[in-house]
Every structure is written in C-alpha cells, then in structure tokens.
C-alpha positions as a Python dict, from the first residue, in 0.01 Angstrom:
ca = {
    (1, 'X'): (0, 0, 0),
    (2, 'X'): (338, 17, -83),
    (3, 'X'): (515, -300, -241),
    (4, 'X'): (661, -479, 107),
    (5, 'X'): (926, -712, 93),
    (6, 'X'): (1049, -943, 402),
    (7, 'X'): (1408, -1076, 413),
    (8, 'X'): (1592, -1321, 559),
    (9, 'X'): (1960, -1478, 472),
    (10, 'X'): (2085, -1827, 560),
    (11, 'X'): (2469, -1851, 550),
    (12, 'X'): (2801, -2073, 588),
    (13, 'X'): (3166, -2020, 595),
    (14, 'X'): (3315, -1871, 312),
    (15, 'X'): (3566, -2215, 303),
    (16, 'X'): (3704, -2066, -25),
    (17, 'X'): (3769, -1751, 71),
    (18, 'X'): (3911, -1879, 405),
    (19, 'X'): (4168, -2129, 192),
    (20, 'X'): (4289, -1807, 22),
    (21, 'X'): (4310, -1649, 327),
    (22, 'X'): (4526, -1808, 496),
    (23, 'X'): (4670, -1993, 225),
    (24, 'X'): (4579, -2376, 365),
    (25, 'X'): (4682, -2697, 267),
    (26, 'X'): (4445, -2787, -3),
    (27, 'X'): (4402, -3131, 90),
    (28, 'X'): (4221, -2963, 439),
    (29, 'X'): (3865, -3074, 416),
    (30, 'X'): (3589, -2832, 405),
    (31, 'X'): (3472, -2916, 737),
    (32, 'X'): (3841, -2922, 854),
    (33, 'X'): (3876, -2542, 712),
    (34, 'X'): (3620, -2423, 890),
    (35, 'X'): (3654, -2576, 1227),
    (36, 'X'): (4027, -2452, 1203),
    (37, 'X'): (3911, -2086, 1181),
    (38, 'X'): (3628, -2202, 1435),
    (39, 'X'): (3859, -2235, 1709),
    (40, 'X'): (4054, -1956, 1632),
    (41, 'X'): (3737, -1734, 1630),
    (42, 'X'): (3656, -1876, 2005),
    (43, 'X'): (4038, -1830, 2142),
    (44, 'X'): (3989, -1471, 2023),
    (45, 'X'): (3655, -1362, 2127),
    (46, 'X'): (3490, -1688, 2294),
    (47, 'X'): (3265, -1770, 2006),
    (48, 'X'): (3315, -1899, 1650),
    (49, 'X'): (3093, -1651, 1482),
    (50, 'X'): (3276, -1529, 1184),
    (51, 'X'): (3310, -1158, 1061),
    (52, 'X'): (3068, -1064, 846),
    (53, 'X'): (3225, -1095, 559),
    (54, 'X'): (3330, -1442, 562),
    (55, 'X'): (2996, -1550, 570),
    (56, 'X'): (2877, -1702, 217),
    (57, 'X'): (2503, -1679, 123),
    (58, 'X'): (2364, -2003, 75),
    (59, 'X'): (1982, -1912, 141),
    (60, 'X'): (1766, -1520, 64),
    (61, 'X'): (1401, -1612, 134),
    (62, 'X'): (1150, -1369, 74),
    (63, 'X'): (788, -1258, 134),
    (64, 'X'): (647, -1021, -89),
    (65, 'X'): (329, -846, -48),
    (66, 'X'): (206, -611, -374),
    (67, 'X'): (-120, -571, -514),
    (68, 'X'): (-362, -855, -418),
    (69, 'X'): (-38, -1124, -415),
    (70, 'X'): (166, -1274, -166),
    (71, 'X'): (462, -1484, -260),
    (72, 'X'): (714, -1657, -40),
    (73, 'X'): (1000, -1787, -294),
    (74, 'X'): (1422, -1886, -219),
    (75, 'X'): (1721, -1786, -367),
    (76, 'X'): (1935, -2072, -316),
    (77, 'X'): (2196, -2271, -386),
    (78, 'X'): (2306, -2527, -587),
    (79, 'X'): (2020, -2410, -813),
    (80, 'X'): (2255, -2031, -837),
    (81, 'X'): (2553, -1899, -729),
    (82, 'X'): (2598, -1657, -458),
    (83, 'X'): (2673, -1370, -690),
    (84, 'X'): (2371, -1497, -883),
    (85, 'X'): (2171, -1497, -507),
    (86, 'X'): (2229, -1167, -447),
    (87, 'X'): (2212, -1017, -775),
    (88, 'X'): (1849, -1131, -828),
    (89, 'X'): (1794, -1029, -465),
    (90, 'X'): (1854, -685, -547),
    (91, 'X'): (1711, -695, -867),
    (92, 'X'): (1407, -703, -729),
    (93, 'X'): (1454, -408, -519),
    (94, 'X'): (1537, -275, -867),
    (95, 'X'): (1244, -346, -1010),
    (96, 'X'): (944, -291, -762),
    (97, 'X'): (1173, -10, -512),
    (98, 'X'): (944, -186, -229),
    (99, 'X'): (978, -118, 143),
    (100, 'X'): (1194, -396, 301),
    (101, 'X'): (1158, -551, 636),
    (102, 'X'): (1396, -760, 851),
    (103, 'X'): (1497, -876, 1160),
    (104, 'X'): (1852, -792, 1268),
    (105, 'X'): (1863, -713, 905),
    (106, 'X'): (2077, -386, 995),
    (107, 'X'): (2324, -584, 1213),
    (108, 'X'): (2374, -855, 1015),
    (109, 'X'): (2202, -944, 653),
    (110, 'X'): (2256, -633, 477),
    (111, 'X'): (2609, -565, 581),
    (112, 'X'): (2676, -941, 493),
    (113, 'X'): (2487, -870, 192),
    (114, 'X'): (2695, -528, 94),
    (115, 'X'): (3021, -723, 149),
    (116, 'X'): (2936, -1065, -89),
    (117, 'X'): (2790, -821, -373),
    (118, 'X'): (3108, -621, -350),
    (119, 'X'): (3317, -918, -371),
    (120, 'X'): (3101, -1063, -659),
    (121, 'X'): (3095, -734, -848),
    (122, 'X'): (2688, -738, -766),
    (123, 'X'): (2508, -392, -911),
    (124, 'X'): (2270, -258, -681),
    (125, 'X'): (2201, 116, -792),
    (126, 'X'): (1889, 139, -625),
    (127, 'X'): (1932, 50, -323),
    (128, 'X'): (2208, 259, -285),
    (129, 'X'): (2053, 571, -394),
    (130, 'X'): (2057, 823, -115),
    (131, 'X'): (1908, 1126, -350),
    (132, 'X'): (2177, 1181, -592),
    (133, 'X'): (2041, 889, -840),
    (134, 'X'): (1890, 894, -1206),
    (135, 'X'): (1547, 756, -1089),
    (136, 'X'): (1274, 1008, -1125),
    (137, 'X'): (1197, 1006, -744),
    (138, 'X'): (1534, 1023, -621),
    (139, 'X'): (1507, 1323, -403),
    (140, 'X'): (1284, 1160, -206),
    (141, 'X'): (1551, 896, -104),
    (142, 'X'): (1751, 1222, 57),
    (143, 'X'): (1523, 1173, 345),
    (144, 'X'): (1380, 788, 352),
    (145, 'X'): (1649, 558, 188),
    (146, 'X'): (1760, 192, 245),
    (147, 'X'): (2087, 269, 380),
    (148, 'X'): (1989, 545, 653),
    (149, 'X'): (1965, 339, 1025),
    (150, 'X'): (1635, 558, 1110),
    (151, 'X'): (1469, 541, 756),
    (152, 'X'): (1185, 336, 724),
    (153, 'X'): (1255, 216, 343),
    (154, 'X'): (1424, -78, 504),
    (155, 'X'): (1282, -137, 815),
    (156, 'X'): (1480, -333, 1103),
    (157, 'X'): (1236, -425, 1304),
    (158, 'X'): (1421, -561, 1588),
    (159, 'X'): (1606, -266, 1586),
    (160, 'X'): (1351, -51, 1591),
    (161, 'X'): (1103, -246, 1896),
    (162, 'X'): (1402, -231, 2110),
    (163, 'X'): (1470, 124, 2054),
    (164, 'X'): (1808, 117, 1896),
    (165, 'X'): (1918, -56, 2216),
    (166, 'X'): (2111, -393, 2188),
    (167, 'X'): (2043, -451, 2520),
    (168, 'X'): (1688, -452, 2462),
    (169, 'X'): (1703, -674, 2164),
    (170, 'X'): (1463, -958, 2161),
    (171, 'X'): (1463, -1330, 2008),
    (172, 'X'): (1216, -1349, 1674),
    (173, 'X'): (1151, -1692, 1786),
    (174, 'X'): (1024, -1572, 2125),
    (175, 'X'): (820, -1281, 2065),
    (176, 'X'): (658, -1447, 1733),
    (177, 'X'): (527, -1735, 2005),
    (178, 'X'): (490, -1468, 2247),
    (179, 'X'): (235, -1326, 1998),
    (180, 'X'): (101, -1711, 1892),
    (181, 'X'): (279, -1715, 1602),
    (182, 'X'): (471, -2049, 1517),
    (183, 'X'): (785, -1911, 1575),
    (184, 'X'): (1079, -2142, 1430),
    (185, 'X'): (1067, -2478, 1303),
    (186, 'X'): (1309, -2761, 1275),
    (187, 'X'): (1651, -2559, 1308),
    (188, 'X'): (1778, -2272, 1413),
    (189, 'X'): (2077, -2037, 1248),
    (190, 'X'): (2401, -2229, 1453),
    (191, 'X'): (2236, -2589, 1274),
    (192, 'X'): (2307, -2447, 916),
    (193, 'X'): (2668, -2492, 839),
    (194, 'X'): (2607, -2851, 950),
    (195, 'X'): (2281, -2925, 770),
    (196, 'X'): (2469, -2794, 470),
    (197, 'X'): (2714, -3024, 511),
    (198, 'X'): (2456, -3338, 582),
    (199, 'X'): (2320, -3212, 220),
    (200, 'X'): (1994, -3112, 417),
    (201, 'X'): (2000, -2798, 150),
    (202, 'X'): (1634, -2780, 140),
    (203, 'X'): (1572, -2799, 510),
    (204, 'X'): (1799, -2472, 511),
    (205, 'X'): (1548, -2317, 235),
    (206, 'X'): (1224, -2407, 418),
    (207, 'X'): (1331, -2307, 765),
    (208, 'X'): (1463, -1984, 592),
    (209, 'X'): (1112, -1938, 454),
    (210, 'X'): (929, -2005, 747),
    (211, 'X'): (1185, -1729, 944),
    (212, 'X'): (1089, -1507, 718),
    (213, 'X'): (692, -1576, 752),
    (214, 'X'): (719, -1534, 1103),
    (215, 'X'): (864, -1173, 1020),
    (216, 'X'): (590, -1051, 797),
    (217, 'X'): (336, -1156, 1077),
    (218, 'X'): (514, -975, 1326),
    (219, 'X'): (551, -667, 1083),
    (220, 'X'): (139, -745, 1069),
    (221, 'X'): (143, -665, 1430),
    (222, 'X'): (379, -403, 1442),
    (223, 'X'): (128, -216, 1166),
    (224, 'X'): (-132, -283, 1402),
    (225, 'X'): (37, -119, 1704),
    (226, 'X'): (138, 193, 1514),
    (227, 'X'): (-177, 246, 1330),
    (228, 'X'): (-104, 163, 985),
    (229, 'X'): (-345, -62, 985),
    (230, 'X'): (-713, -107, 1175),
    (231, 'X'): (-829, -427, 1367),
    (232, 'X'): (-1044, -541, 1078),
    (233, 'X'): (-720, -501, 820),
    (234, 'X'): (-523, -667, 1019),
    (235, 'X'): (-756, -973, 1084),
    (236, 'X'): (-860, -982, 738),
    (237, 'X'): (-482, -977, 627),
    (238, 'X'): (-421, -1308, 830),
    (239, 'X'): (-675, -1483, 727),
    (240, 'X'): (-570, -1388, 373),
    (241, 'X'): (-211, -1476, 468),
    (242, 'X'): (-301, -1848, 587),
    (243, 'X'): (-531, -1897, 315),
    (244, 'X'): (-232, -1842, 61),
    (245, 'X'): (-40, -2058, 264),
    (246, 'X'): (-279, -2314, 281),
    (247, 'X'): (-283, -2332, -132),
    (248, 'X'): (89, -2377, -134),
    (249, 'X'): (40, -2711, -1),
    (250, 'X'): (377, -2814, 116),
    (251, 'X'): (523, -3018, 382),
    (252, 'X'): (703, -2655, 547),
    (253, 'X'): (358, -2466, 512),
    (254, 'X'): (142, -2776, 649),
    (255, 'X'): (369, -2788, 989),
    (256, 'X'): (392, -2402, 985),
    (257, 'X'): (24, -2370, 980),
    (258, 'X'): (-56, -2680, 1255),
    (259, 'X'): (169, -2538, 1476),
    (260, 'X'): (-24, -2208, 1426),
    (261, 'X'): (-313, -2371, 1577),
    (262, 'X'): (-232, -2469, 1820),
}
C-alpha cells in the first residue's frame, strides 16, 4: 500500500500579524489583541472565527502508515517555529509523495496551511505539482494531485462521506463514537487559544494527536466500506494499530485506548 499520511492542525490567532494589521497599541496584551478582533469578528458575522489566514499554526500532528510502521509524531511549538512547522510538514510530503487524509482538511487545514507557508516563504514543490513538475511521475499528478477537490492524493474525508454537501457534513467526534471509536478527548478546537494561553501547550499536542488517530480509524472504515480493504485486513489492521499504541505507553494513548473499551 501506498505511504498514507493523516493530518490534523491546531491553531491560534495570528496576535502578530493582527498588531501589524491594524497597527495596535503595543502595550495591548496578547489576550487583549485577540479578543479586540474577537468581537469585531462576531459584530460582523456573529462568530469570532477568524479568516483563514490569520490563523497561526501552533500544532501539525500526524499518523503515518508505510511499510510495516505506524508513527503518530507533532510538529509543535515552542520546540519550532511556524515556518519551521510547516516546512517539515511538507517536507515529508516531499520525501515519501504519500496519500494524505483529513477531515475538513479541504475547508480549512490546507488553505490555512497554503496561506502561513506563503507568508513564511515555505517550499512545497511537490505538493503543488499538478503534472507540469520535474519528478519522474509527474504526469500522473495531471489526473490525481493534492490540490484537485475530487482527487484522491489528498483525501477529505468529510468532504467526501457527505458528498461535497456542507449540509451533509458530519462531526468527527460523533461519527468516530458512532463507529466506537474514542472520539475526542479532553478539549475540543474553540479550548485551544485558551489552553495556549494557560501554557497547557502539550495538552494542545496530545489532543491534536488523538484527533488525528480518530481519523486514520475512520479512514480504516471508510477502506472497509469501499473495498480497499477485506474484513480480515481491516480487523487485523486494528489490532495492529492498538498494539502500537499500546507500546507508546503514554498518558494520551493510555486514556485513548480505555476509552476504546469501553
């Protein structure tokens, strides 16, 4: 099989970026910046969810599945920089051209992702090869590409389950219980900005991993449903996944796999 890799991004305002923006008082707190912009963001549209690209990367967990491995690693901050985040994020896409997997990843972690790299000066030839590249298999990426809405190189698949309908969009938390997966733990995505600013930095990073888990499994099922794989590939591939868990032997993993059993 094909290299996979899951995605998922954690982020908070872009206070910086904001400051320059609209050219605040610098002695404005960080919190103060952003709950400034909040309201202004709920006067205009009656929410305080910020354009794409004023949201800063703190968090890019991944799952990768090659070979006879399965890792489940962070980019993160303070350890790197955002430019350094996604750089190395699509480095890796670089390196092993895998098929990637998200959820919502069309509507809102790529283009977030395409907007920070262009501000940080990120290169990302690869991924934005749509045939005309210097890779030795570029033709192919005429017709299956990462950039292409109904491509399967990067594979939305809450997109895709609800049939490129928004209206038919569905929770990941919900349908990964539905399932009997463990669905979220901890936090969800509107707790972020103000676990970052509690210093809870690696509460972000584990709840970002265990998002991310909970999106391989339901890619698991998904290959079920549309054949890819059998009944005894896909049982034998979760066992294999908890196993690997199991050996990681953290605090995340040891909740994620309890409430798994339950």
């Amino acid at each position: 099989m094909k290299p996979v890799l899951v995605f998922d991004i954690e982020t908070i305002p872009d206070v910086p970026g904001l400051r320059r923006l609209h050219e605040l008082d610098p002695a404005l707190s960080d919190a103060e910046v952003a709950e400034m912009v909040f309201q202004q963001r709920r006067a205009q549209s009656g929410n305080d969810f910020l354009p794409h690209y004023l949201q800063r990367v703190a968090v890019i967990s991944c799952t990768l599945r090659a070979g006879r491995d399965l890792r489940v690693w962070s980019l993160a901050e303070p350890e790197q920089s955002e430019a350094e985040i996604i750089q190395r994020f699509f480095d890796g896409i670089e390196k092993f051209t895998p098929r990637i997997v998200s959820w919502n990843g069309g509507g809102f972690d790529l283009p977030v992702l395409h907007y920070r790299g262009l501000i940080h000066g990120v290169a990302a030839a690869r991924y934005w090869d749509m045939g005309e590249g210097d890779y030795g298999d570029s033709r192919d990426f005429k017709w299956n590409n990462y950039i292409n809405r109904y491509h399967t190189r990067h594979l939305d698949l809450m997109d895709l389950l609800a049939l490129y309908q928004p209206r038919a969009n569905a929770p990941l938390d919900d349908l990964a219980r539905l399932i009997g997966f463990p669905g979220k733990l901890g936090m969800d995505g509107g707790k972020v900005w103000d676990a970052w600013q509690a210093g809870e930095i690696a509460g972000i990073r584990d709840y970002c991993e265990t998002d991310v888990m909970n999106t391989y499994l339901v890619f698991l099922r998904f290959r079920l449903m549309n054949g890819e794989m059998s009944r005894e590939e896909y049982d034998a591939e979760i066992v294999f996944v908890q196993d690997e868990l199991a050996k990681l032997n953290k605090p995340h993993w040891r909740e994620f796999l309890a409430a798994w059993a339950k």
